[in-house]
Structure formats: structure tokens, C-alpha cells
N, CA and C of each residue as an Amber inpcrd file, in Angstrom:
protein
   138
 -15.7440000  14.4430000 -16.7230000 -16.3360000  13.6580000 -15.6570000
 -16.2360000  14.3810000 -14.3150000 -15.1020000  15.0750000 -14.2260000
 -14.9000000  15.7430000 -12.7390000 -15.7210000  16.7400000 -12.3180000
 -16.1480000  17.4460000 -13.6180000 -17.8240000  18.2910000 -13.5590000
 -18.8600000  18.0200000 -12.8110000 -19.3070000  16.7010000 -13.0090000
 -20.1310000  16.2220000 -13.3210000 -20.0070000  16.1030000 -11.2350000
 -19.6020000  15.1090000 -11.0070000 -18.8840000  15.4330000  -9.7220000
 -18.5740000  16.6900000  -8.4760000 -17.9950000  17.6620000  -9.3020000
 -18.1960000  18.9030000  -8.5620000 -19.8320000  19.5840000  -9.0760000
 -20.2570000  19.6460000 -10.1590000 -21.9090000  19.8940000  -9.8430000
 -22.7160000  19.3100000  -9.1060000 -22.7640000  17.8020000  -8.7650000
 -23.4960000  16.9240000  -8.0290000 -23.1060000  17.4510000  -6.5410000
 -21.7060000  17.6140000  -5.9800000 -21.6220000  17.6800000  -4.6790000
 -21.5950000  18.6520000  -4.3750000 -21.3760000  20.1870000  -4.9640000
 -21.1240000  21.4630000  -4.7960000 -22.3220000  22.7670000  -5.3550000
 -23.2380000  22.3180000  -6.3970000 -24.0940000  22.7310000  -6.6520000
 -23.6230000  23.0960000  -8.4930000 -24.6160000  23.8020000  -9.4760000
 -24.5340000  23.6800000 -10.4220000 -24.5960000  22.6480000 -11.8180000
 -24.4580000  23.3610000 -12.6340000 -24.6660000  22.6420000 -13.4680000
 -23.0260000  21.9150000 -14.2440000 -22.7540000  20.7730000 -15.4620000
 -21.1090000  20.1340000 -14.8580000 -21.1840000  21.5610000 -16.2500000
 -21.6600000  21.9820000 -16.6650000 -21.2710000  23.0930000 -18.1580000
 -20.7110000  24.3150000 -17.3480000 -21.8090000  25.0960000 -16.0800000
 -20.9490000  25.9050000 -15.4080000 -19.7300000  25.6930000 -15.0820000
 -19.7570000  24.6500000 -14.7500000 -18.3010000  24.3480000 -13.9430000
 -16.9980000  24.2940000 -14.2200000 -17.7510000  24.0100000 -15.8640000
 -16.0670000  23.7250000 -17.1070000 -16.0880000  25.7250000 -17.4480000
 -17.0860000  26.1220000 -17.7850000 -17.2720000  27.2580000 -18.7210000
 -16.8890000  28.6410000 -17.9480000 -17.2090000  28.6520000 -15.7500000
 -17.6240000  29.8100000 -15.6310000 -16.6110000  29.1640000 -14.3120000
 -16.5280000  28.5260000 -13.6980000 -15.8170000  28.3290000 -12.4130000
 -13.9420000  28.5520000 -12.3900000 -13.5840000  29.3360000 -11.6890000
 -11.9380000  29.6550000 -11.9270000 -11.2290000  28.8060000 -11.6190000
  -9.7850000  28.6510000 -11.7630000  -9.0800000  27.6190000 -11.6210000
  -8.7890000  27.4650000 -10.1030000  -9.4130000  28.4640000  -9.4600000
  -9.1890000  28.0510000  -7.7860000 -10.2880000  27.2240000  -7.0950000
 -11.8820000  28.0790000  -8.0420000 -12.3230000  26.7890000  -7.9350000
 -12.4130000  25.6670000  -8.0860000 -12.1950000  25.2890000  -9.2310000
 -11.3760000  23.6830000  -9.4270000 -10.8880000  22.7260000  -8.3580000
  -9.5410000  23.8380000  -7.6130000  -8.9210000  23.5210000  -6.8140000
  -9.4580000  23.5360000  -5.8560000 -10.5600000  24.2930000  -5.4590000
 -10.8820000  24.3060000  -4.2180000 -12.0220000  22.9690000  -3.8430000
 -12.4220000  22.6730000  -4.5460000 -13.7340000  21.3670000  -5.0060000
 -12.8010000  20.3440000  -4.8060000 -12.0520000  20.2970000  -5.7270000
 -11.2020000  19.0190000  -5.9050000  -9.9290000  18.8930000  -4.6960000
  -9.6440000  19.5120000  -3.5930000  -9.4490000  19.3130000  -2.5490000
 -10.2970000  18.7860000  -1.2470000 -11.8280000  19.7860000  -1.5210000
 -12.7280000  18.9730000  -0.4020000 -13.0140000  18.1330000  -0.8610000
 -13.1480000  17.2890000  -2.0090000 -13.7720000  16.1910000  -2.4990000
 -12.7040000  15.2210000  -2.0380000 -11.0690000  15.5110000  -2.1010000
 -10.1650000  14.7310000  -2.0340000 -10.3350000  14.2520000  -0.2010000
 -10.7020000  15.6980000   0.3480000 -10.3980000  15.4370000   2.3470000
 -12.1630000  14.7040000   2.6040000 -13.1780000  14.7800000   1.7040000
 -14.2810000  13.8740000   2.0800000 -13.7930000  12.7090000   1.7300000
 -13.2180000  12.2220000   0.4890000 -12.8900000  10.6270000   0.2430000
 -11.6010000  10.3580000   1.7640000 -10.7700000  11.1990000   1.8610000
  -9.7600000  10.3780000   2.7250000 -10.9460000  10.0240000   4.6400000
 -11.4930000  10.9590000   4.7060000 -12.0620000  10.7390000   5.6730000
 -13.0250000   9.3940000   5.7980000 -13.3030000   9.3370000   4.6240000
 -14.4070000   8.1190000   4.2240000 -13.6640000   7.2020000   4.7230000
 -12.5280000   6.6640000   3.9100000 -11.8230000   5.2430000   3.8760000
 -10.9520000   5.3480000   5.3890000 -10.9820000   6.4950000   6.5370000
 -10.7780000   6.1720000   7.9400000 -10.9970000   5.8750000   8.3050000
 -13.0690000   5.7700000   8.1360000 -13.4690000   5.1010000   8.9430000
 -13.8960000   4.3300000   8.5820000 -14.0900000   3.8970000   7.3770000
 -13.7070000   2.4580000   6.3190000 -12.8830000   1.0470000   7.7310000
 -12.0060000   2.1020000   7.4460000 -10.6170000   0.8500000   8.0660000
 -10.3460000   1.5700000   9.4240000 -11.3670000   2.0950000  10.3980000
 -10.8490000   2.1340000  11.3150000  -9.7210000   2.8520000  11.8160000
């Protein structure tokens, strides 16, 4: 599912992402994805 996710917001396809992307990319997706959600729910709640 997290593919699917980093292809939609980062570009690619979610098969590249499992098959060809390194484990920093991973990390590196799944950190901006983490600092876009916290930013979201700031200004969510102010």
C-alpha cells in the first residue's frame, strides 16, 4: 500500500518503487510524506 502512495505523490509507478527504489528512498518519501501529514493536521487545529 505504501507504494502505491509514494508513486501517487512522488512520481512512478507503486512496482518501481517496491522493485527499483533504495532503502533511502523509502526513507526519504516516507519522511516527506510523514512532515506533509504533520503540517496538514497544524493547520487542521490551528
Amino acid at each position: 500500500m505504501l507504494s502505491f502512495l509514494l508513486a501517487n505523490r512522488f512520481g512512478g509507478t507503486p512496482w518501481q518503487w517496491r522493485n527499483e527504489a533504495s532503502p533511502l528512498d523509502w526513507g526519504t518519501g516516507i519522511r516527506l510524506l510523514n512532515e506533509e501529514m504533520t503540517r496538514m493536521e497544524e493547520v487542521e487545529h490551528g
